[in-house]
TORKOL-4160 file (C-alpha; in steps of 0.2 Angstrom, whole numbers, padded with zeros to 4 digits, m for minus):
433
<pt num="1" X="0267" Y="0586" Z="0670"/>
<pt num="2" X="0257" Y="0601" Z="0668"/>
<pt num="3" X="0260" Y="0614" Z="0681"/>
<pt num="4" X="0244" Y="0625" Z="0686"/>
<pt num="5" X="0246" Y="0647" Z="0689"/>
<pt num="6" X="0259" Y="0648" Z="0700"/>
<pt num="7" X="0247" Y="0660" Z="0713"/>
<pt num="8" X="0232" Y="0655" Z="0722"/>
<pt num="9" X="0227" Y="0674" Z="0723"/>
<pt num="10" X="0214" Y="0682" Z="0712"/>
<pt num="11" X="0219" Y="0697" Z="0702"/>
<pt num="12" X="0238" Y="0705" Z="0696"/>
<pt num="13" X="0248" Y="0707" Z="0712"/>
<pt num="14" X="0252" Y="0726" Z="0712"/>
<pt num="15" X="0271" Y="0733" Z="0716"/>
<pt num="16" X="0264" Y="0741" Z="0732"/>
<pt num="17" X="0264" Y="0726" Z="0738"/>
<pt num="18" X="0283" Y="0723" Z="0735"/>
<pt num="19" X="0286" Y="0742" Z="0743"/>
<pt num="20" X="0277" Y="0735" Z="0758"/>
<pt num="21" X="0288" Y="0718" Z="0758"/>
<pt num="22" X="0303" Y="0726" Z="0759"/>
<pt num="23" X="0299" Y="0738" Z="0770"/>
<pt num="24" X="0294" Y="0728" Z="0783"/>
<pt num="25" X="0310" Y="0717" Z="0779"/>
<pt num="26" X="0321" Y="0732" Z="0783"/>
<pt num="27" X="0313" Y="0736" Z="0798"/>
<pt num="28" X="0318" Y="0717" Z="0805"/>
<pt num="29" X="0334" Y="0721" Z="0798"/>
<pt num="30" X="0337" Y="0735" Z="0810"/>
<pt num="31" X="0329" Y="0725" Z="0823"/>
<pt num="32" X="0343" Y="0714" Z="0823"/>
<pt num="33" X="0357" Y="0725" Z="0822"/>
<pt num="34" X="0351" Y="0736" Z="0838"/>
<pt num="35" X="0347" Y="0719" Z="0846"/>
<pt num="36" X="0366" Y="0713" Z="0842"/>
<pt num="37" X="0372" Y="0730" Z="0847"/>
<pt num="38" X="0362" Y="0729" Z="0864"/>
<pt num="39" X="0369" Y="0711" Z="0869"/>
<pt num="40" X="0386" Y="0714" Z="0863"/>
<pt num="41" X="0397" Y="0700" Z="0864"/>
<pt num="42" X="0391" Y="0696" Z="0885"/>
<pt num="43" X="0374" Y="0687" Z="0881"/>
<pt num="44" X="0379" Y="0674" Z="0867"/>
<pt num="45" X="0360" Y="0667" Z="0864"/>
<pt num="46" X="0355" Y="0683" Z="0861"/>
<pt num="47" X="0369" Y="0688" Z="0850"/>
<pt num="48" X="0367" Y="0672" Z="0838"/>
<pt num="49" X="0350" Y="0674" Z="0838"/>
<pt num="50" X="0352" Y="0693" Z="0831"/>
<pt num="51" X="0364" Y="0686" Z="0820"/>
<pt num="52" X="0351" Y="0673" Z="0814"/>
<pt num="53" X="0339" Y="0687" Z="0810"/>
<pt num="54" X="0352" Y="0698" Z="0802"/>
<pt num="55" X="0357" Y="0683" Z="0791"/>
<pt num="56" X="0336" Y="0681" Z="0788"/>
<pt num="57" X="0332" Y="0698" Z="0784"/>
<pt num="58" X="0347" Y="0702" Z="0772"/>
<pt num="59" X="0345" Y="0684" Z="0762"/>
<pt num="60" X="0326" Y="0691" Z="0761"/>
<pt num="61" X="0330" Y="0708" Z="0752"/>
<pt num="62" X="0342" Y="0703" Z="0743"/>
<pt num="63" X="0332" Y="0690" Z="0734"/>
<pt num="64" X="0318" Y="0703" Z="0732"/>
<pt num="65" X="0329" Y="0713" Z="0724"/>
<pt num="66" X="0335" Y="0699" Z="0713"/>
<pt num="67" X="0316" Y="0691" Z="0706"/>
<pt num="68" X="0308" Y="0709" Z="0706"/>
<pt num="69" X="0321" Y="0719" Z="0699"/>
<pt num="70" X="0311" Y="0725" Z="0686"/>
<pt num="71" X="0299" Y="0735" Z="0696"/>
<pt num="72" X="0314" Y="0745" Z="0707"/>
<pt num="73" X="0325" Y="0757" Z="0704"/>
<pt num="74" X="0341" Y="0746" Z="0693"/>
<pt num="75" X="0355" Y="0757" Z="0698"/>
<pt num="76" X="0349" Y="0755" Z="0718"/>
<pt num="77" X="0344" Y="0735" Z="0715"/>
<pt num="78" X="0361" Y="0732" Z="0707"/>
<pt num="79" X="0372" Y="0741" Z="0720"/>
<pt num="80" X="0363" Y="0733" Z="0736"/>
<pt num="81" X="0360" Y="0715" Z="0730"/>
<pt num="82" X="0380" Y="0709" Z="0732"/>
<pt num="83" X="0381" Y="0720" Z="0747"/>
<pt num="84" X="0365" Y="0711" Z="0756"/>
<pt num="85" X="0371" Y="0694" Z="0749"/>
<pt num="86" X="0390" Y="0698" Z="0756"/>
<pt num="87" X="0383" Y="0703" Z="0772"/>
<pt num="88" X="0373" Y="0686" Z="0773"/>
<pt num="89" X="0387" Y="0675" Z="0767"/>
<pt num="90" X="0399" Y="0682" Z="0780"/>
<pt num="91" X="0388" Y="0680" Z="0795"/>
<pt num="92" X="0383" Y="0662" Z="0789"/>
<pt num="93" X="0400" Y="0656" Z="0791"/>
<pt num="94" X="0403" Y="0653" Z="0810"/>
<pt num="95" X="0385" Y="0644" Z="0813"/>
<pt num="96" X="0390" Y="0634" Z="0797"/>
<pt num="97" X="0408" Y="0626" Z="0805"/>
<pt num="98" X="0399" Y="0625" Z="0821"/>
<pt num="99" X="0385" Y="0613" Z="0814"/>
<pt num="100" X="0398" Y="0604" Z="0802"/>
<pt num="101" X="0409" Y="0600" Z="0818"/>
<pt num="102" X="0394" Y="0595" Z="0829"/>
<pt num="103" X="0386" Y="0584" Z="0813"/>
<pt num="104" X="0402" Y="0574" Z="0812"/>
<pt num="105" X="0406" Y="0571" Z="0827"/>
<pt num="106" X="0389" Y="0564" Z="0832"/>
<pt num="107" X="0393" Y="0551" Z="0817"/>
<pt num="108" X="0409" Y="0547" Z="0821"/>
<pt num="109" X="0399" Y="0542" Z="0839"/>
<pt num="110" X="0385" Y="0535" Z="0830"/>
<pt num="111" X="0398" Y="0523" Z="0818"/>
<pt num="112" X="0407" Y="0516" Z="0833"/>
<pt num="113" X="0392" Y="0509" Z="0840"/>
<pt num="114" X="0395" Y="0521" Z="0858"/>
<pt num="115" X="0383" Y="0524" Z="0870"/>
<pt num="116" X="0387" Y="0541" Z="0873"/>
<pt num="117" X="0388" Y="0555" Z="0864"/>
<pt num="118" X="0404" Y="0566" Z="0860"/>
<pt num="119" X="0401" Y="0582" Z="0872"/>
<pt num="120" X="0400" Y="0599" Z="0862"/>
<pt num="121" X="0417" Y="0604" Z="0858"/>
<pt num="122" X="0423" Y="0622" Z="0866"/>
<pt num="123" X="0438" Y="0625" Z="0876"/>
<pt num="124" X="0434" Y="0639" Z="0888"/>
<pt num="125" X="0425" Y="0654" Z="0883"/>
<pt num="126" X="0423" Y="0644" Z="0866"/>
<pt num="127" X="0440" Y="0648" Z="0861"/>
<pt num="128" X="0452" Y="0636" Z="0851"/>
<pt num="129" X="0469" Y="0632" Z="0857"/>
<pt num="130" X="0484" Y="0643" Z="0859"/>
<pt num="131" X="0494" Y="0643" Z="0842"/>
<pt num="132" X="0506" Y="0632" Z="0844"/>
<pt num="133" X="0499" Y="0621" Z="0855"/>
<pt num="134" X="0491" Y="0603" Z="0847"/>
<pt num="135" X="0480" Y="0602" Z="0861"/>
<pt num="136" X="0484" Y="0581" Z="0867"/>
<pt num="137" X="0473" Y="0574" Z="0878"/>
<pt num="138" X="0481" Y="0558" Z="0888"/>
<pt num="139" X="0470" Y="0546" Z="0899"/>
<pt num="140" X="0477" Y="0543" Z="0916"/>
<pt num="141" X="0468" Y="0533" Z="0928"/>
<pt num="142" X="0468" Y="0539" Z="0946"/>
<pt num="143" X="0484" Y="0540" Z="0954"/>
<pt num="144" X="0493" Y="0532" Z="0939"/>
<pt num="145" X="0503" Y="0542" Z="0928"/>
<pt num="146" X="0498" Y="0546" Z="0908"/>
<pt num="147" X="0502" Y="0537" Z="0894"/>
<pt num="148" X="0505" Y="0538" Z="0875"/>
<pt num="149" X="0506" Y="0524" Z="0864"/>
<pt num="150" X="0522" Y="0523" Z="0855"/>
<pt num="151" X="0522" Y="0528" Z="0837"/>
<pt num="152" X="0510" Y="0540" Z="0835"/>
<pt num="153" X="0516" Y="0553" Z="0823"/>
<pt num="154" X="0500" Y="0563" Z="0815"/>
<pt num="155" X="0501" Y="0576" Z="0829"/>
<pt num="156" X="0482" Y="0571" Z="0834"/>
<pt num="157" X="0477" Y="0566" Z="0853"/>
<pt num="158" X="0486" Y="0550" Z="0857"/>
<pt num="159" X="0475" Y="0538" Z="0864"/>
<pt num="160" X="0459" Y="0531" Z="0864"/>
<pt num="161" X="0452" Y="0544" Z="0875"/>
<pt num="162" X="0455" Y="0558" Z="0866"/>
<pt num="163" X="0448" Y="0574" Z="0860"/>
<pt num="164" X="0441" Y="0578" Z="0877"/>
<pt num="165" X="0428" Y="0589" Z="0874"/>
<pt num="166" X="0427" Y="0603" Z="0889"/>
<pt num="167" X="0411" Y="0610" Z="0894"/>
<pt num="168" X="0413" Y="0630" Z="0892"/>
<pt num="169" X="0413" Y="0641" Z="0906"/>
<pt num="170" X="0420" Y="0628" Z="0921"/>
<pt num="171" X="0439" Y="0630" Z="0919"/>
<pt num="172" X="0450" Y="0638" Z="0931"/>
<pt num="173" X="0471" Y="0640" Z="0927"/>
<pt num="174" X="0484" Y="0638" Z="0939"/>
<pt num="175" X="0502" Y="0639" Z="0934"/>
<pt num="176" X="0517" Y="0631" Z="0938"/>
<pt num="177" X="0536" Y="0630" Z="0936"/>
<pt num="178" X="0543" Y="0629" Z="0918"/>
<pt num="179" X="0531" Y="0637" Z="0911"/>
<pt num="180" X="0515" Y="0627" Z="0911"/>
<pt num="181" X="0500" Y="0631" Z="0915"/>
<pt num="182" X="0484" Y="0618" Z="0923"/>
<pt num="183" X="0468" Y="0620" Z="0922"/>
<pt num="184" X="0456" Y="0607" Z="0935"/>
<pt num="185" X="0439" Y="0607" Z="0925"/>
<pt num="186" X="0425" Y="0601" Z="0937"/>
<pt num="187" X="0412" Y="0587" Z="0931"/>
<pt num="188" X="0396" Y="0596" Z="0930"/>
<pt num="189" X="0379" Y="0594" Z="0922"/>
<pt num="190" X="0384" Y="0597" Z="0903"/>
<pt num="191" X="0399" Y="0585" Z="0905"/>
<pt num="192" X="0389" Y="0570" Z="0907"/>
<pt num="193" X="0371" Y="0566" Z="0896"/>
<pt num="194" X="0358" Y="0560" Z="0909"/>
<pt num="195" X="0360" Y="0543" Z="0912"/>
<pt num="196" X="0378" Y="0541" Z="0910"/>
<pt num="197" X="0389" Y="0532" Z="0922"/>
<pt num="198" X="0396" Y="0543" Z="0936"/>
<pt num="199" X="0415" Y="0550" Z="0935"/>
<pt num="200" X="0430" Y="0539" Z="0936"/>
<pt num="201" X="0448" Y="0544" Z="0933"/>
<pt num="202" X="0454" Y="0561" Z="0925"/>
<pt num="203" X="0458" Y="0566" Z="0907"/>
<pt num="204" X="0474" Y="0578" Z="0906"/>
<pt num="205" X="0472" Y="0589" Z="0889"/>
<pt num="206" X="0491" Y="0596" Z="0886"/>
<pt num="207" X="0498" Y="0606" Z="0872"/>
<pt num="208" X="0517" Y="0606" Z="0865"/>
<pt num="209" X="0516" Y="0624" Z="0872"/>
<pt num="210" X="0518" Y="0617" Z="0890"/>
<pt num="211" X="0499" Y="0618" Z="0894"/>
<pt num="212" X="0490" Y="0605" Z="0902"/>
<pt num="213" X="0472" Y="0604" Z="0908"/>
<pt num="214" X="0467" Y="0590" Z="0919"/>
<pt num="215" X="0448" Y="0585" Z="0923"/>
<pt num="216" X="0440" Y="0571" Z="0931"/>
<pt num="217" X="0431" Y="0560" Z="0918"/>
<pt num="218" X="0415" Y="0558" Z="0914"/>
<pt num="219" X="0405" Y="0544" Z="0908"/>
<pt num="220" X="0409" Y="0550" Z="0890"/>
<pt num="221" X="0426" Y="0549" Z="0894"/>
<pt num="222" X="0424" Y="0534" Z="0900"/>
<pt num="223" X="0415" Y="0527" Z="0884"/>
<pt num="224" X="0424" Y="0532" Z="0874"/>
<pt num="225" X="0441" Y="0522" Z="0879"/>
<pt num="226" X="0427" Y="0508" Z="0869"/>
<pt num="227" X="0432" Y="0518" Z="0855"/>
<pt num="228" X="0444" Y="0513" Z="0842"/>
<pt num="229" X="0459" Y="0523" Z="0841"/>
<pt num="230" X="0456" Y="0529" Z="0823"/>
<pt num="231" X="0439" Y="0534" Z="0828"/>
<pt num="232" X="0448" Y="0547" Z="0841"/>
<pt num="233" X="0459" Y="0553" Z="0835"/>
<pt num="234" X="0449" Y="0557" Z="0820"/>
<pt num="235" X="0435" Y="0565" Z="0830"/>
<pt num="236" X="0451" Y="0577" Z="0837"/>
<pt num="237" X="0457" Y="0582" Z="0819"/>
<pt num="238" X="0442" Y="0588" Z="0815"/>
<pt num="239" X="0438" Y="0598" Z="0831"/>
<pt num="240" X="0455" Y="0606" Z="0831"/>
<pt num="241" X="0452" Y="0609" Z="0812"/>
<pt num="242" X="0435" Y="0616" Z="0811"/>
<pt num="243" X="0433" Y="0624" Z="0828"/>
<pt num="244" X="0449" Y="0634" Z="0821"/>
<pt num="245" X="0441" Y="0639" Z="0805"/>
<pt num="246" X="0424" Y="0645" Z="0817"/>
<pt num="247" X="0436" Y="0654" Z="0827"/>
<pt num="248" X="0443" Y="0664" Z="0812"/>
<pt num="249" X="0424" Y="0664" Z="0807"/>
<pt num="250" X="0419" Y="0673" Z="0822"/>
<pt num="251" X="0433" Y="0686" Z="0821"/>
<pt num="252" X="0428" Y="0690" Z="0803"/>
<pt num="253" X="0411" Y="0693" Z="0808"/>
<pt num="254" X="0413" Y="0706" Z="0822"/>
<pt num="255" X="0427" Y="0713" Z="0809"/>
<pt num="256" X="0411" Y="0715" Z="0796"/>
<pt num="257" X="0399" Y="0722" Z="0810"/>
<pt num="258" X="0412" Y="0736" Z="0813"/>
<pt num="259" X="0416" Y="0739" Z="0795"/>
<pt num="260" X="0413" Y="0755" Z="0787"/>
<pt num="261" X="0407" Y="0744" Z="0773"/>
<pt num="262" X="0393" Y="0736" Z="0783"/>
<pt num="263" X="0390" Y="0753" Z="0791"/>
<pt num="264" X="0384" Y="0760" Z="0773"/>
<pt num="265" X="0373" Y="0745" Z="0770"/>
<pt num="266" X="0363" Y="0746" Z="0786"/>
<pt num="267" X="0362" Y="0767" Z="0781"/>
<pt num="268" X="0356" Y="0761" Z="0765"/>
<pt num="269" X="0344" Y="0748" Z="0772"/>
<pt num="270" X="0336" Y="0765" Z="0785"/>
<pt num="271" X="0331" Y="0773" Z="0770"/>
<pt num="272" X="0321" Y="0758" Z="0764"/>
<pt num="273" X="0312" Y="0754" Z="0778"/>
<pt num="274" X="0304" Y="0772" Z="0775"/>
<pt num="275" X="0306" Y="0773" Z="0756"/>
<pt num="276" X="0306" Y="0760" Z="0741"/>
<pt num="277" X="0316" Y="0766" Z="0728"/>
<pt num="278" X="0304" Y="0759" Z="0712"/>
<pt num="279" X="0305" Y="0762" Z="0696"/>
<pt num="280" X="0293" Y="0774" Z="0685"/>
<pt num="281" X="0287" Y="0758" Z="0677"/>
<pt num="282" X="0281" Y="0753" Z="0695"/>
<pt num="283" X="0264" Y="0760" Z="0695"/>
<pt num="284" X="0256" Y="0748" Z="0682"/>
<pt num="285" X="0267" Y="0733" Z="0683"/>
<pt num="286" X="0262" Y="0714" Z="0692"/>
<pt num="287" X="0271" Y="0706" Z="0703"/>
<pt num="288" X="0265" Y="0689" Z="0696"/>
<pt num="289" X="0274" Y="0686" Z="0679"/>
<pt num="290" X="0289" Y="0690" Z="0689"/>
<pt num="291" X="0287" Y="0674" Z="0703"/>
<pt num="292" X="0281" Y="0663" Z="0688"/>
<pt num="293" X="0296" Y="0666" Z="0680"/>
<pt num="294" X="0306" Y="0662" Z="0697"/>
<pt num="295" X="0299" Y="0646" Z="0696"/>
<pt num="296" X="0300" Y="0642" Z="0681"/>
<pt num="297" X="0321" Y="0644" Z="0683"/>
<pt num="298" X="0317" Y="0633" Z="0695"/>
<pt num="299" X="0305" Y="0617" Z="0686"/>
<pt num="300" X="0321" Y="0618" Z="0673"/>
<pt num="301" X="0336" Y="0616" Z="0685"/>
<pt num="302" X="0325" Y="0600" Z="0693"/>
<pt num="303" X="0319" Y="0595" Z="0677"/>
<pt num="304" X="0340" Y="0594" Z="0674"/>
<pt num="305" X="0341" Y="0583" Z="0692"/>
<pt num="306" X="0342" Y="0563" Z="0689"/>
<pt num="307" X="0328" Y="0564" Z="0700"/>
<pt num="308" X="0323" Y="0546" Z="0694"/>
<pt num="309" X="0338" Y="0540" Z="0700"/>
<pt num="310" X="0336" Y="0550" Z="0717"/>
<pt num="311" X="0320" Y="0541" Z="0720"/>
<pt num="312" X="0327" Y="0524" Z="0722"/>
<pt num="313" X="0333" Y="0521" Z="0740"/>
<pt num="314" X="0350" Y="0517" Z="0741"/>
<pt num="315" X="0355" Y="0519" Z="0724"/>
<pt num="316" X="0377" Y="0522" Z="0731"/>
<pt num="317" X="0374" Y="0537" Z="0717"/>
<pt num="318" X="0381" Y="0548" Z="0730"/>
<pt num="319" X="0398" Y="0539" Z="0732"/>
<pt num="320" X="0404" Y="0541" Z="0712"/>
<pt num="321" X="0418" Y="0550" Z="0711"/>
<pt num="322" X="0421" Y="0547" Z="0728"/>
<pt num="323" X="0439" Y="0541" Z="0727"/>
<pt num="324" X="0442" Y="0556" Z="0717"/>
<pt num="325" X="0461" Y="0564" Z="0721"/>
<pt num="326" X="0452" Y="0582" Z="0718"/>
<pt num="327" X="0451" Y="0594" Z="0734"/>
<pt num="328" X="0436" Y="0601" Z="0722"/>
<pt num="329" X="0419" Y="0601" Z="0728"/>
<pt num="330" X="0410" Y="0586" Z="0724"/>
<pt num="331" X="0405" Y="0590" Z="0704"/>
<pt num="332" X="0387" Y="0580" Z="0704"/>
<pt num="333" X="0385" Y="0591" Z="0720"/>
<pt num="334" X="0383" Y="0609" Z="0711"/>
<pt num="335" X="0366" Y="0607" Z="0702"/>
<pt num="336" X="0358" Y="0601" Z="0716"/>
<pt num="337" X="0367" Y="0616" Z="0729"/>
<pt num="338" X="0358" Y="0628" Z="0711"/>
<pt num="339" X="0341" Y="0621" Z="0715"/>
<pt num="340" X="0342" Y="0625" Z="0732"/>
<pt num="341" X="0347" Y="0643" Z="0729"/>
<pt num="342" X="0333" Y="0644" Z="0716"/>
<pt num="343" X="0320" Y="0635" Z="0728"/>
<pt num="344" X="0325" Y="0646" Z="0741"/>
<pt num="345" X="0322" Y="0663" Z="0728"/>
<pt num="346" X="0305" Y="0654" Z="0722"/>
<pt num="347" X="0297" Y="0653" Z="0741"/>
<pt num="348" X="0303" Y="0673" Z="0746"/>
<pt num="349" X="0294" Y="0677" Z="0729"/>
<pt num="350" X="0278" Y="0668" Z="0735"/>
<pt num="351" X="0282" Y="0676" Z="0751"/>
<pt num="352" X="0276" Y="0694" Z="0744"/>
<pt num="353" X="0262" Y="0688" Z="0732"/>
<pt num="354" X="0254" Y="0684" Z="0749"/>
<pt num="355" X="0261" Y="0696" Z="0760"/>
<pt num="356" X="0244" Y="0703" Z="0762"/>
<pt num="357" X="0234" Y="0691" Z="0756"/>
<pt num="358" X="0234" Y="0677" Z="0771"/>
<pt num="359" X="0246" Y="0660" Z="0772"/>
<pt num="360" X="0254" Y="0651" Z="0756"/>
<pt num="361" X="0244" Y="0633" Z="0756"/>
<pt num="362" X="0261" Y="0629" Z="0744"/>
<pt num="363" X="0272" Y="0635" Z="0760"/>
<pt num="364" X="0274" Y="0618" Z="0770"/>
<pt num="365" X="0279" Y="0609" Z="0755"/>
<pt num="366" X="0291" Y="0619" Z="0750"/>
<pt num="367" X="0298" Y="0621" Z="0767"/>
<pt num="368" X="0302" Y="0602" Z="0766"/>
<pt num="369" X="0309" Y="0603" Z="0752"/>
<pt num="370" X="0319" Y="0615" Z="0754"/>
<pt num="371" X="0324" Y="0609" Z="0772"/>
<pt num="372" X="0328" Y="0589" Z="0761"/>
<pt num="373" X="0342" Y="0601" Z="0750"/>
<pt num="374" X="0348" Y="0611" Z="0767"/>
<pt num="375" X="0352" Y="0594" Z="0773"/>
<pt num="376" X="0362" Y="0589" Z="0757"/>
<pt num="377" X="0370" Y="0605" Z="0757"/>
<pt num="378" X="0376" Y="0602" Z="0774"/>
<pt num="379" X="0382" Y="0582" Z="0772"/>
<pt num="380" X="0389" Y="0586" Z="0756"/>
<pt num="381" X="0400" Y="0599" Z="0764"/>
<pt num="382" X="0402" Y="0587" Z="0779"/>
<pt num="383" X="0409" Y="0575" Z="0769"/>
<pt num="384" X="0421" Y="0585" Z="0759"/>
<pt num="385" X="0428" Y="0592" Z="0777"/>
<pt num="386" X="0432" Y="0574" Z="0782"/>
<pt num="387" X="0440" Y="0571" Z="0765"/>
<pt num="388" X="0449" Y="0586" Z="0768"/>
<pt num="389" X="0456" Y="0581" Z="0785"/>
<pt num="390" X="0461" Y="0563" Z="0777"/>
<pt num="391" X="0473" Y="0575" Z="0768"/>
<pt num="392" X="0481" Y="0578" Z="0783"/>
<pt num="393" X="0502" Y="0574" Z="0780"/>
<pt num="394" X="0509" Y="0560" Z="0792"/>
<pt num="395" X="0491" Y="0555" Z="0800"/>
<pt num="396" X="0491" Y="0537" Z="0806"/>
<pt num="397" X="0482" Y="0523" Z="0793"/>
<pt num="398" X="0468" Y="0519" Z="0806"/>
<pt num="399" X="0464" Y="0538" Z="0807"/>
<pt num="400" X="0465" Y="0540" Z="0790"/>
<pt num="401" X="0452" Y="0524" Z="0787"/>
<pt num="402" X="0439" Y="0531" Z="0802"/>
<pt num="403" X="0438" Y="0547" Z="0790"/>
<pt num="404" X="0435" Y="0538" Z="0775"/>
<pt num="405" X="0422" Y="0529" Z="0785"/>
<pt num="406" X="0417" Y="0543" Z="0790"/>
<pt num="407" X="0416" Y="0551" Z="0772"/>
<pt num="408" X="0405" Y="0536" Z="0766"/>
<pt num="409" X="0391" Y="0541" Z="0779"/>
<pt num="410" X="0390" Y="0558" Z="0774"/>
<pt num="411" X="0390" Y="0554" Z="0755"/>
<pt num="412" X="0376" Y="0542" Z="0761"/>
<pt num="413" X="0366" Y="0556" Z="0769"/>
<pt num="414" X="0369" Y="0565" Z="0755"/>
<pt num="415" X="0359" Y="0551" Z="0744"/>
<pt num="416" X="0346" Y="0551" Z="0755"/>
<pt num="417" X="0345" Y="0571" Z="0756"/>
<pt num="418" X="0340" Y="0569" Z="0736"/>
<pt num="419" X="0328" Y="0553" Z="0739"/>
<pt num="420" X="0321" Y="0565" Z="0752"/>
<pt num="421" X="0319" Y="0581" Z="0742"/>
<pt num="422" X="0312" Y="0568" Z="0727"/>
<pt num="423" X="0297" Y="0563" Z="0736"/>
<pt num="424" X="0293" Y="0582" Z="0740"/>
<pt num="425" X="0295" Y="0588" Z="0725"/>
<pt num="426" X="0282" Y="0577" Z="0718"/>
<pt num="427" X="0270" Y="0582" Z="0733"/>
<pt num="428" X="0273" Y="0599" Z="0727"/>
<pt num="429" X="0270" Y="0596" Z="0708"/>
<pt num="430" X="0256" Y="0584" Z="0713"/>
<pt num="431" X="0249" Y="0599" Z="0721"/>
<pt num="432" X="0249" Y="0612" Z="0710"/>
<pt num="433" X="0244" Y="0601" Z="0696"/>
């Protein structure tokens, strides 16, 4: 179909308008590292949220740098681009394993047909539990003793209550003899979704360390003794397995914040939010080709997209190769990961052709579009972190068949990720046509 000028705006797009673009990006730059400075690790909204923007502004420069780098200074574009994109990568990671977890665990709730929902996931102060501990949760009902079925060998929680999630900031430790420690978490607010039945009984978490939490149980709890066992105990593997990795996650991105390395890219990023290192070619070049060019890199890696096959609903192209003994990311998966990138470098382009020229009229269509392959992004790697606990040695078969379940719907929202992104695709085409 043929595609129409790629700008609205009348007239070459000069390189001051670039300068002015990524001036203003620094400037939000250092906004967010004085802002993540200030809060520290005390305030934790404010701090994700100056992560956020940190994460936001270097993906923006960087991809400047990138589809412009004609018009800057090569030497300077080429030495900061990695950096940026390194910076941006790193701080992406814990917000990514904190997503994955919460999108399969609502799954998992929503495939066994519960009414409640699976509480958010954080021991106390958000951290993971103590190495070497497995972190067990038994059901005891009250004033009867705790139980484990006989059998279970996988090392997950052991019955169909498990993987008691425990609302962050309500836990107080007393110790005893031998070496253990409990902890009484009171039901509060956050334990139980509005609506849900009132406590009954009390759930005792307890690692092979010797530590044992006990807290009364809420209406989750409750509903979820409705669960099937596999269903549990695979919602448990994968919080033990991914709130681990967002722990490590964390660690690595207070490490990079302190880094000398990161200290030389924010010095770096000062002097461009005063002085734009372009090159002598500059002063009589457009910015316009350039962005064309951006999308056409783009119109070719979706003209290579079985986007035919993508627009017919439930098509089960998603689930090929889905039996596949490779721990390798899914292979049909990676052209449609490079279109998102390349979406993503189209709209920051369009971003400075009308950085002084008023609102993109293309902008809401691309932003579903590229929200449609955010969302395959994130099923896609959803589904390959419940493949990836399937893996797990010694887990029990029905744990192992809620995961696979479990891998299905993911690989299922991954097909209707792509039908999704189809149908904006053709809006977007349609209107610039």
């Amino acid at each position: 179909m043929a595609q129409r000028h790629l700008d609205p705006t009348a007239g070459p797009v000069p390189a001051d308008a670039l300068a002015g673009y990524l001036r203003g990006r620094a400037t939000e730059f250092l906004r967010a590292l004085r802002l993540h400075r200030e809060t520290g690790a005390g305030a934790a909204e404010d701090s994700v949220e100056a992560a956020r923007a940190l994460r936001r502004a270097s993906r923006r420069i960087s991809a400047a740098l990138h589809t412009f780098q004609p018009v800057l200074d090569p030497g300077w574009s080429e030495a900061m681009r990695p950096e940026l994109a390194w910076v941006s990568g790193t701080l992406a990671l814990e917000h990514a394993y904190g997503a994955r977890l919460e999108r399969l665990l609502l799954a998992l709730h929503r495939l066994s047909g519960a009414t409640t929902a699976f509480p958010p996931a954080q021991e106390e102060g958000g951290a993971v539990p103590a190495p070497g501990t497995t972190g067990r949760v038994t059901r005891s009902t009250a004033g009867g003793p705790a139980g484990r079925p006989p059998g279970a060998t996988d090392g997950t929680p052991d019955t169909e209550s498990t993987a008691r999630r425990i609302a962050p900031g309500t836990a107080t430790a007393r110790h005893g003899g031998s070496g253990r420690a409990t902890a009484t978490v009171p039901a509060t607010g956050t334990d139980r979704l509005p609506g849900a039945p009132a406590p009954a009984g009390r759930t005792t978490v307890t690692g092979t360390a010797g530590a044992t939490r006990t807290a009364p149980a809420t209406g989750a709890t409750v509903d979820r003794g409705h669960l099937t066992v596999g269903a549990a105990k695979a919602g448990a593997l994968l919080d033990r397995q991914l709130t681990l990795a967002r722990t490590r996650a964390h660690s690595t991105a207070l490490q990079t914040l302190r880094s000398s390395r990161f200290h030389a890219i924010a010095d770096k990023v000062a002097v461009l939010a005063s002085e734009v290192p372009l090159s002598p070619a500059a002063s009589a070049a457009d910015l316009v080709p350039l962005a064309a060019a951006a999308r056409e890199r783009l119109v070719d890696a979706v003209a290579a997209l079985p986007l035919l096959t993508a627009g017919s609903p439930y098509n089960a192209e998603a689930l090929i190769h889905g039996l596949s003994p490779d721990p390798a990311p899914h292979p049909q998966d990676a052209p449609w990961h490079q279109v998102r990138l390349l979406l993503r470098l189209h709209r920051y382009a369009r971003e400075v052709l009308h950085a002084g020229a008023g609102a993109d009229p293309a902008a809401g269509r691309l932003r579903a579009a590229g929200e449609a392959l955010d969302r395959h992004r994130d099923a896609s790697e959803a589904a390959a972190a419940a493949a990836q606990a399937a893996r797990t040695p010694r887990i029990a078969p029905a744990t192992a068949y809620a995961l696979g379940v479990l891998h299905a719907d993911q690989r299922h929202e991954v097909e209707a990720a792509r039908y999704a992104f189809q149908r904006a695709w053709q809006k977007d085409v349609v209107g610039t046509s």
